[in-house]
N, C-alpha and C positions, 0 to 999 in steps of 0.2 A: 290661586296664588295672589292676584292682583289686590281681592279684599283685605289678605292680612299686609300688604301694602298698604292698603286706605288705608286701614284703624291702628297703622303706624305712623304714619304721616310721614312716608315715601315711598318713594320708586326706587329707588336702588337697595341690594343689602347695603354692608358696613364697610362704608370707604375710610380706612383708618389704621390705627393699632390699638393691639392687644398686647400687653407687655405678660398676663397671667392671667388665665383663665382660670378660676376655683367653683367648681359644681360639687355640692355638698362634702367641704376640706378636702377635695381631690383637686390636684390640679391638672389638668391636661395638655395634652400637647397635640399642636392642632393641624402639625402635618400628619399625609397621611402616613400608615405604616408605623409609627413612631408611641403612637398609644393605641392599644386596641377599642375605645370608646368610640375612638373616632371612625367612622365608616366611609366617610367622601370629604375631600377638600378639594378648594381650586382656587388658584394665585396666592398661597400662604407665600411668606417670604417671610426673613426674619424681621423682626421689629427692632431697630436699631442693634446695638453690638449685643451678642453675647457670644459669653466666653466660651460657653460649652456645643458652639456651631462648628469648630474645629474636631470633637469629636476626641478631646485631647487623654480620657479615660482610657485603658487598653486591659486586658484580658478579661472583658464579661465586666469592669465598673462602670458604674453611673453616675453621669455629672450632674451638679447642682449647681446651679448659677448663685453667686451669692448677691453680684450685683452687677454692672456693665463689663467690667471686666474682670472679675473675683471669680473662683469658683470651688468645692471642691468635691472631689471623688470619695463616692462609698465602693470601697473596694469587693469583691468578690472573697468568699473561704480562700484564703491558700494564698493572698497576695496584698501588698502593703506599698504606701509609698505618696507623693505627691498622685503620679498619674496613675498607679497599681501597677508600676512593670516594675517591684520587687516581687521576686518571690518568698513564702513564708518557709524559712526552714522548720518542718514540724517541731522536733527537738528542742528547738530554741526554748521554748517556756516551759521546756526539763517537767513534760505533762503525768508523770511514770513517778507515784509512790514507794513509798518506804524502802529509797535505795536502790529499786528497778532499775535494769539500763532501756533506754530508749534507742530504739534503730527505726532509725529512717528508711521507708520501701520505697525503691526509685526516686522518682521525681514527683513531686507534688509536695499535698499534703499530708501522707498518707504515713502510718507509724504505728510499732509496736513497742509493748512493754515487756522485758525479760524478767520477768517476776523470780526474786528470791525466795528460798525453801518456804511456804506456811504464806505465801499470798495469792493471792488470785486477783481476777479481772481487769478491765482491757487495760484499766490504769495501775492494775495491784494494789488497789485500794481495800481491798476486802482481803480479811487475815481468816486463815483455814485452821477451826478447831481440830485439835488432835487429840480424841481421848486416849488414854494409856490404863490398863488395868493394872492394879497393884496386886500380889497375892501375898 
């Protein structure tokens, strides 16, 4: 270990900061637990503010630091909002063709379509030939 010291030209690792680590347009995060690349850290602390060390995302979203103290959430299916603690009423964006009613199953986002005579599927988007024989 001491050689790839020499033919660094030191003795210590990296007494400093890292504001953004990028390994081939990935960016990592270099506590441990937090990205799975990462396998061992030790004395990571954050490197000045940021916003998303508060952890301020909630049900399964992921913060993005936009800048010191900017940041915003990609939310998870099913939920909306600055932090994601809206939830998405399925219904809302009336996902149920050609006149369907939509009904909401419990909580989530989870929904079906009550297809009128001559529709089908999940959204009743697909219309059901009917042949009729004349005589």
């Amino acid at each position: 270990m001491s050689r790839v010291y020499e033919n660094m030209g030191t003795s210590t690792g990296l007494v400093g900061c890292i504001r953004k680590l990028k390994i081939g347009r990935r960016v990592l995060e270099l506590h441990a637990g937090r990205d799975p690349l990462v396998e061992r850290s030790s004395g990571v602390r954050e490197c000045g503010e940021n916003p998303c060390s508060g952890l301020p995302c909630r049900n399964a979203g992921t913060c993005l630091a936009i800048d010191s103290d900017k940041f915003r959430c990609a939310c998870a299916a099913g939920f909306t909002g600055d932090s994601c603690d809206s939830q998405v009423a399925p219904c809302a964006s009336s996902p149920c063709a050609a006149g369907a009613t939509c009904v909401e199953l419990g909580s989530g986002a989870a929904f079906i379509c009550q297809c009128p005579p001559g529709r089908k599927g999940r959204t009743c988007q697909q219309g059901i030939t009917i042949l009729t024989q004349l005589f």
